[in-house]
N, C-alpha and C positions, 0 to 999 in steps of 0.2 A: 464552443466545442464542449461535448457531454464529457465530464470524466471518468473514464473508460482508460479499458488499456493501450489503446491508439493515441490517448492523451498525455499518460505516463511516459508512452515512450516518443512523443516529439518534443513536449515541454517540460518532461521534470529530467528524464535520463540524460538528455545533453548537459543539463548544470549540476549533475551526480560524479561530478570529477575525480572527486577522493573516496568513492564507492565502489566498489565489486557491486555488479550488479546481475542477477542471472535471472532466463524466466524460464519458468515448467509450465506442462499443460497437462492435465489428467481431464480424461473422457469419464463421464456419468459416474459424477461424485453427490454428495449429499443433496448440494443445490444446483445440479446438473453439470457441465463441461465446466472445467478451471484453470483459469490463466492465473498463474500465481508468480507474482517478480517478489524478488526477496535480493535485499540490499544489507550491505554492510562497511562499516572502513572499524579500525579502532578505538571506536571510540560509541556508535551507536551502532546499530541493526533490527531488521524484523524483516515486515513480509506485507504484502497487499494482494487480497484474494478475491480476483472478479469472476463471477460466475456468470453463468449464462442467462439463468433467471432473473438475474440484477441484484443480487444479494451479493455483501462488501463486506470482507473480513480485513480489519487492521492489526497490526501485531506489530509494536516499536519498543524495543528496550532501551536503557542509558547506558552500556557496559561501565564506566567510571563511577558512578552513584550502584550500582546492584536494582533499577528500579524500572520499571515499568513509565512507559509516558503514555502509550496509546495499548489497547487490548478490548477490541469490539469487532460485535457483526452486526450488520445492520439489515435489515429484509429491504427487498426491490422498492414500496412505495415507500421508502424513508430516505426521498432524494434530498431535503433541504440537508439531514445529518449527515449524510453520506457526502454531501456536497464541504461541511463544516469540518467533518473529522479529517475529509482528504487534505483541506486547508490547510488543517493545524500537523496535520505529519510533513508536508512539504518546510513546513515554519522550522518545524525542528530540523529537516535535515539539511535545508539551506541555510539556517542560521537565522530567519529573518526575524 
């Protein structure tokens, strides 16, 4: 399965238990239509922004450190990073 937001939401949102999770959708934005899910509990938060184009906004803060973990965008043919950075936001928000 591509990761996409049909992805997010059968295999990451079911194991997001201690998350608030909400999703937006804005019509012809920078990199055309945007499905934006943005998660939080207290302890982390951000955002994951799929475009229509295929360009991939991350945005993961540490609320407990004050720090940033994740903060990128990546363009449509940067599927390997796009593929690596989703990895590594799931790691942090599952724990793994």
């Amino acid at each position: 399965m591509d990761k996409n937001l049909n992805w997010f939401k059968e295999q990451i949102h079911p194991e997001l238990k201690e998350y608030k999770v909400d999703y937006l959708y804005f019509e012809n934005g920078d990199f055309g239509n945007l499905d934006r899910v943005d998660f939080k509990n207290e302890h982390i938060g951000g955002g994951i922004d799929f475009w229509s184009s295929g360009w991939l906004g991350i945005h993961l803060v540490d609320y407990d450190n004050d720090i940033e973990l994740i903060n990128v965008l990546l363009e449509a043919d940067e599927k390997v990073q796009i593929s690596d950075h989703l990895d590594l936001l799931v790691n942090f928000l599952l724990k793994k």
